[in-house]
N, C-alpha and C positions, 0 to 999 in steps of 0.2 A: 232486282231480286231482293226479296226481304230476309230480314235476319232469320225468320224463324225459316226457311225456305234453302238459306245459307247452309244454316244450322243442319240440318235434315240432310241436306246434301252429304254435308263432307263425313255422314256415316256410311252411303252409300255408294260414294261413287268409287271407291275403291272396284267394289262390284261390278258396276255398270264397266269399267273400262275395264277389266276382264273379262266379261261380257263379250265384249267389242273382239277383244284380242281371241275368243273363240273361234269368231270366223273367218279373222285375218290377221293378217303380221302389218304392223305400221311402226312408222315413227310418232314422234311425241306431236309435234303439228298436225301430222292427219290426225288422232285420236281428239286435239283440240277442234280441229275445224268439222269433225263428226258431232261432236258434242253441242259444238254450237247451232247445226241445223239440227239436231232435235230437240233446240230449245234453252239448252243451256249457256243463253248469251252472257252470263256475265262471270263466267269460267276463266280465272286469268291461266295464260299460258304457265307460267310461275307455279301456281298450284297444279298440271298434270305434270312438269317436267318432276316434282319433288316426289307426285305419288309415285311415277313410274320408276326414279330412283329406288323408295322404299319397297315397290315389289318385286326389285331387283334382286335387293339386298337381301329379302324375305325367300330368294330361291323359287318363286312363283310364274317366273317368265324368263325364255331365252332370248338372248339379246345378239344380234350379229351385225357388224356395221359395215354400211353398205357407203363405197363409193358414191359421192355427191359430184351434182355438176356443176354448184355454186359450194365454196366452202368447205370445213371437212368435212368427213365420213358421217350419215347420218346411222343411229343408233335402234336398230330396226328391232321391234319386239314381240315375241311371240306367247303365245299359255303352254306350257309344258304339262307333264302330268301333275306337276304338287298343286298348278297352278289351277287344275281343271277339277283336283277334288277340293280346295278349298272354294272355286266356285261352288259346286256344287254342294257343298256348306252352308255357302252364302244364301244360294237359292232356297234350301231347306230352312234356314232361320227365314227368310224374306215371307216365304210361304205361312209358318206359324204366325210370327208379325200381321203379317195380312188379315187373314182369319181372325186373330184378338178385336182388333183395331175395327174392322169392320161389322164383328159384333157390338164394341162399343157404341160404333157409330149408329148403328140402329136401335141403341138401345138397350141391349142385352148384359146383361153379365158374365 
């Protein structure tokens, strides 16, 4: 992946794995190994386990830990409501973004 591609990412994927966590509850590995088959192969685990810290901390997901079969308790996480209306922020910024950008792209001002 390239820097500018990097770069671009780590505005967005806060989003994207809130996103994720709309339609399911996972651990930090599934959320990595999701990312990876849709392309985000060079996503270190390192960088989801910190964002999902941060949206912890941010009161945007509930967190319940769940019994493991190997190791301890895996730390299962869910979108709450704070966590569904600042998605849905995000979508609304993504949306305008969109629209600018894709004027530019054609052209327009």
């Amino acid at each position: 992946m390239g820097k500018q591609m990097t770069e671009m990412l780590k505005g967005v994927l806060e989003g994207i794995v809130l996103a994720f966590l709309r339609n399911r509850s996972a651990y930090g590995y599934e959320i990595t190994a999701w990312l990876r088959e849709q392309g985000f192969a060079d996503i270190a685990e390192g960088t989801i386990y910190a964002l999902l810290i941060r949206i912890e901390q941010r009161g945007l997901v509930d967190v319940e830990k769940v019994a493991s079969e190997k190791g301890p308790p895996r730390k299962v996480y869910s979108l709450n409501a704070q966590g569904q209306e600042y998605l849905d922020e995000f979508w609304g910024t993504w949306s305008f973004l969109n629209q600018r950008l894709d004027q530019l792209h054609e052209g327009g001002n």
